[in-house]
C-alpha positions as CSV (number, residue, x, y, z in Angstrom):
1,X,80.2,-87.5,86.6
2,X,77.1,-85.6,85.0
3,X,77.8,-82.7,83.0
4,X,75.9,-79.1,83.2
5,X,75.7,-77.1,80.5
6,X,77.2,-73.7,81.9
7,X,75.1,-70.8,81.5
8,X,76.2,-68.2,79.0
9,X,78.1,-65.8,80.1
10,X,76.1,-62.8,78.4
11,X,72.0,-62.4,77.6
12,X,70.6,-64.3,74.6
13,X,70.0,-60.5,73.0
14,X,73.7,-59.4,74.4
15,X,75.3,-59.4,70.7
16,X,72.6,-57.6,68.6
17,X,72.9,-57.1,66.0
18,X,76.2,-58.4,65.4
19,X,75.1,-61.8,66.5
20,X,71.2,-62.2,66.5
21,X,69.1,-63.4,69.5
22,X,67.9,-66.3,67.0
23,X,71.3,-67.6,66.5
24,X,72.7,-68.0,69.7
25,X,69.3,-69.1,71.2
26,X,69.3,-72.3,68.4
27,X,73.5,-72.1,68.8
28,X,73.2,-72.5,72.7
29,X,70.3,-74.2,73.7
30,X,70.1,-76.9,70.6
31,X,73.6,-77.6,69.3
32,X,75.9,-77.1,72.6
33,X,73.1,-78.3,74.7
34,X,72.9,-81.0,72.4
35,X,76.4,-82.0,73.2
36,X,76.6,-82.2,76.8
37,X,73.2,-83.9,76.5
38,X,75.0,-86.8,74.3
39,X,78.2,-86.8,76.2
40,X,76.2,-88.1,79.5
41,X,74.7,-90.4,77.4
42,X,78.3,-92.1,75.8
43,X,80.4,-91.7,78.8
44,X,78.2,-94.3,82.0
45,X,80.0,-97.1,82.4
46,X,83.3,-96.2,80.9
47,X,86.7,-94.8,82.2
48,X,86.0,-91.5,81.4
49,X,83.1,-91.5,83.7
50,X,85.1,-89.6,86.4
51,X,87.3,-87.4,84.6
52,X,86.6,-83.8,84.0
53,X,85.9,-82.4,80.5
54,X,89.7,-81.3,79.7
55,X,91.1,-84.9,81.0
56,X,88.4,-86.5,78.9
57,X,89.1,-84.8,75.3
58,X,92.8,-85.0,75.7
59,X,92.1,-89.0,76.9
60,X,90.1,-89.5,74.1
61,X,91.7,-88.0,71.1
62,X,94.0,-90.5,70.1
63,X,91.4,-93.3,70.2
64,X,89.7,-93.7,67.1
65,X,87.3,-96.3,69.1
66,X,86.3,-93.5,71.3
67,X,86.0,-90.7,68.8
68,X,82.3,-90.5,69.9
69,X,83.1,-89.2,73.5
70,X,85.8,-87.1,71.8
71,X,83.9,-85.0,69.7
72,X,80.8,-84.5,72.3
73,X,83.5,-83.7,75.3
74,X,85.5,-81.4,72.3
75,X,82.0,-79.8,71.3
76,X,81.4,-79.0,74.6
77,X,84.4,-77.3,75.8
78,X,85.1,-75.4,72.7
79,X,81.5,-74.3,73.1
80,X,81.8,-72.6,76.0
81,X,84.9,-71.2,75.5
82,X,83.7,-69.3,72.4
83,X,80.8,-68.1,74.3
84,X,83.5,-66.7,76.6
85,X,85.1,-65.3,73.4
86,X,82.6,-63.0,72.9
87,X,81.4,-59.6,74.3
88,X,78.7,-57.8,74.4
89,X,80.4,-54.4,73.4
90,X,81.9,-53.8,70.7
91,X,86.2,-54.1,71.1
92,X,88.6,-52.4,69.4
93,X,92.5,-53.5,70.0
94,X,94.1,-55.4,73.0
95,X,96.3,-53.7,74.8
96,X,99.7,-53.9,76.5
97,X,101.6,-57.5,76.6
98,X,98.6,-59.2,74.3
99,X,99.1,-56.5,72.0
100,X,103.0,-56.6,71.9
101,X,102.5,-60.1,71.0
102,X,100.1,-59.9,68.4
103,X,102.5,-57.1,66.9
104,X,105.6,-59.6,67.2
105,X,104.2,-62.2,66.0
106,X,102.1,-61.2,63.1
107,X,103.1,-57.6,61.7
108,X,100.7,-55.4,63.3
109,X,97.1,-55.8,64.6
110,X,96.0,-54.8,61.3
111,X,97.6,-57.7,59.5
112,X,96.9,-60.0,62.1
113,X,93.2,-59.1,61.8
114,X,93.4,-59.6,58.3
115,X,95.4,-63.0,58.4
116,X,92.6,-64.5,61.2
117,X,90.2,-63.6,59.0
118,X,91.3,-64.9,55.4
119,X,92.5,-68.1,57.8
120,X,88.7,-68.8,59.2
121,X,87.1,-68.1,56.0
122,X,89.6,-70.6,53.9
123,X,89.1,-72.9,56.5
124,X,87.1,-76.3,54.6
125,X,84.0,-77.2,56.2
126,X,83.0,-77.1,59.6
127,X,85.9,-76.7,62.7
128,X,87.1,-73.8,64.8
129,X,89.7,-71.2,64.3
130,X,92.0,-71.1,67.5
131,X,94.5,-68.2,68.7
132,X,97.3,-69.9,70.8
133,X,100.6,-69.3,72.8
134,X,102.7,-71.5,71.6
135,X,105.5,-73.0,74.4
136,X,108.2,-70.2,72.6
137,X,105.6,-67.7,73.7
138,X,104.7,-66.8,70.2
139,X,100.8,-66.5,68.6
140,X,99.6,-68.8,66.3
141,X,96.4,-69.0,64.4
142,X,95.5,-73.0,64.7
143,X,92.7,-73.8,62.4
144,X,91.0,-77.2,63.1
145,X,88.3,-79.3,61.5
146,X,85.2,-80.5,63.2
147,X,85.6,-80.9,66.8
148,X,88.9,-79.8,66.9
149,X,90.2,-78.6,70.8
150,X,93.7,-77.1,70.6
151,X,93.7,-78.7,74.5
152,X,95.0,-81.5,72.4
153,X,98.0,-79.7,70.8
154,X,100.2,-78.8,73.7
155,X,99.5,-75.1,73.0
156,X,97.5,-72.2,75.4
157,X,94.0,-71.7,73.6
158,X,93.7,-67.7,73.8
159,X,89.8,-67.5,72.3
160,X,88.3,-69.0,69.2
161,X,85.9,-68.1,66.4
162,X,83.3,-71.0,65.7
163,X,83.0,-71.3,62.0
164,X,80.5,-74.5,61.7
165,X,77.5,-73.3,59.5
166,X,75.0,-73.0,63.0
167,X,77.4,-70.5,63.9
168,X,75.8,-67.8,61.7
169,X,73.4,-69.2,58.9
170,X,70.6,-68.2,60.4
171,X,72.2,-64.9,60.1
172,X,74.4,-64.5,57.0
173,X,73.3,-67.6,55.3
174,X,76.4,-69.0,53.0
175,X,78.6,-65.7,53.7
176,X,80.6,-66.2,56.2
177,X,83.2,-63.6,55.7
178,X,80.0,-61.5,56.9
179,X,79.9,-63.6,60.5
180,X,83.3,-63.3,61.0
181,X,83.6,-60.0,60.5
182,X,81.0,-59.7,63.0
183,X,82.9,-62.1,65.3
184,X,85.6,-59.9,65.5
185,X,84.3,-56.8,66.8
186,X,83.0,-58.7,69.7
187,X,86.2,-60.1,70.7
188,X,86.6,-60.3,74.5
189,X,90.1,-59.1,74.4
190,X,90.0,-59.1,78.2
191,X,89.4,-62.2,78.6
192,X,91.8,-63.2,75.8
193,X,94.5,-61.1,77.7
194,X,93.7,-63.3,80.8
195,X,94.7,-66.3,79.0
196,X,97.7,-65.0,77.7
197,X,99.0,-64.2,80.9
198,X,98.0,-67.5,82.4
199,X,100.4,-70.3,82.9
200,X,97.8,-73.1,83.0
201,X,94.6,-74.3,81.0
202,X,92.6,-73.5,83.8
């Protein structure tokens, strides 16, 4: 199958000025469009040609042979599900079973907060920084290089903070303490809180 690149699910201008138009226009119409566009290119002909994007990255990631498809497929779901990440109003806290899990499992929102943030800055390179439910029910913060997709890691991805340079250098240039900081007032909590309460991927 062909795949789309989804539309985002908030205007180009929608996270001023946490986020500037500028970035996400180069961020979502050059590097994620850049995926999908490379991962119709890699998968004619093969056996992922008629698998759907999650099947396809969690197919692919053991094969060092098909790392291509994996990182294109990865690049392209995580994508859209840090576009979903984000809001265009500023959010404060979670609230109710979200927010009794953040407390249980990392001290207080505050310290959570704190940890996510010292956690994506440390984290070498490029990759993504993942909150998951772990199968115990617990949060984790799952750092991963590169094209990293906690869909591989038998966990329930929550939302994610993109901390590859295209991410914000067009913005804060080398600091990213500075984007992430930004990241997190636009968390979409809600739809954070939707995955938590999910039983599923989907």
């Amino acid at each position: 199958m062909a795949f789309e690149l989804p539309p985002l699910p908030f205007d180009e201008k929608a996270l001023e000025p946490a986020i500037s138009t500028e970035t996400i226009r180069f961020h979502y119409r050059k590097h994620h469009a850049g995926y999908v566009k490379k991962l119709n290119e890699l998968i004619p002909g093969t056996h992922y040609a008629k698998m759907d994007l999650q099947q396809i990255i969690v197919e692919a990631a053991p094969h060092k042979s098909d790392r291509a498809i994996y990182n294109n497929a990865a690049q392209t779901w995580n994508h859209s599900f840090y576009w979903a990440s984000l809001s265009p109003e500023t959010q404060g806290a979670p609230e109710g079973e979200l927010l009794d899990a953040i407390d249980l499992s990392f001290g207080s929102f505050a310290s959570f907060e704190e940890q996510f943030s010292k956690t994506a800055a440390d984290l070498f390179g490029s990759g993504w920084l993942w909150l998951v439910k772990g199968t115990d029910q617990s949060l984790q913060l799952l750092p991963m290089p590169n094209a990293g997709c906690a869909l591989t890691e038998g966990v329930l991805p929550l939302l994610v903070c993109d901390v590859w340079e295209h991410a914000y250098y067009l913005d804060q240039k080398n600091e990213r303490a500075k984007y992430i900081q930004q990241f997190f007032s636009r968390i979409n909590w809600q739809f954070a809180a939707k995955n938590f309460a999910s039983t599923n991927l989907n």
